[in-house]
N, C-alpha and C positions, 0 to 999 in steps of 0.2 A: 592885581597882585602887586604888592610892595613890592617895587625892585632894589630895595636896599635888603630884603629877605634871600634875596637869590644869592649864593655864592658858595664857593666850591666845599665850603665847611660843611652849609646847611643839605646842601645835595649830598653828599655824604653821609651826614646823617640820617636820611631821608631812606637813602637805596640802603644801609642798614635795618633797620624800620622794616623795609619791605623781604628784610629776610628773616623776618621772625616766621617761626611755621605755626603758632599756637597760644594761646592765653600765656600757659606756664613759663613761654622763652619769653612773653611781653613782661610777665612778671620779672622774671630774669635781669632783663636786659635794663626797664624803667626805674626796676632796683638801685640798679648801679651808674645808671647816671642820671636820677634824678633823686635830689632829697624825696623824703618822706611828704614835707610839706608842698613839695611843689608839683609834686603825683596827686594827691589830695588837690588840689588848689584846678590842675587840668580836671580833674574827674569832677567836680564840683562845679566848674562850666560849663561842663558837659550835659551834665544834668540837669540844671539851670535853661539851657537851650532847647532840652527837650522836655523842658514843663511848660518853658513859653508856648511852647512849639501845640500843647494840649490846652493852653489859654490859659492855664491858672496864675492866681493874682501872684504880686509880686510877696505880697502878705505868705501866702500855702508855698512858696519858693523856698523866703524864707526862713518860716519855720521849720522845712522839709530839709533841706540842705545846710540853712548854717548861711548861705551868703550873706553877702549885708546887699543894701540896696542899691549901690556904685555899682557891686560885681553883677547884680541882675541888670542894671539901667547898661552896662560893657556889652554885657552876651547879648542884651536887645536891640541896640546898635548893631552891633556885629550882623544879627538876623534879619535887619532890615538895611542897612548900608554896606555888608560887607562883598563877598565874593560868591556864599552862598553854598560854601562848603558845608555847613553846621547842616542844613536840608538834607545836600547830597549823601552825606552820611546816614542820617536819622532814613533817606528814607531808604536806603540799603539794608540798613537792620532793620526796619518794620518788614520790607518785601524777604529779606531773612527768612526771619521769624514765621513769618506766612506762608513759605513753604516748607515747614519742619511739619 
């Protein structure tokens, strides 16, 4: 983890975060402190990580999303050099999903 990331701001923000109860408050809360474009721009990595993540080319990415091919060549770096959150995540929503 980047320790230039850690400080008392971003914990803050963080343990906010962790008090949303539901989509609607995420909606809410992502609204108002982040533009338009830059909610769009997280969720569009997002999904970009989880196409890699299903092997498709960088081509079906992106046409599928819109990326250009720096922001897929970023998020596949990330999934292969980073800390390995983007996993943790995806596979929390697959095992999710699995039990619904």
């Amino acid at each position: 983890m980047n320790p230039k990331l850690r400080t008392e701001a971003v914990d803050h923000l963080f343990d906010a975060v962790m008090q949303l109860k539901n989509k609607e408050e995420c909606y809410l809360f992502f609204e108002d402190i982040c533009t338009i474009n830059e909610l769009l721009s997280l969720s569009q990595r997002f999904e970009v990580a989880s196409m890699l993540r299903e092997n498709k080319t960088y081509l079906d990415i992106a046409e599928k999303t819109g990326a250009s091919t720096a922001t897929i060549s970023r998020v596949n770096r990330s999934l292969k050099y980073g800390n390995d959150a983007y996993d943790m995540v995806l596979n929390r929503l697959k095992e999710s999903s699995s039990d619904v």
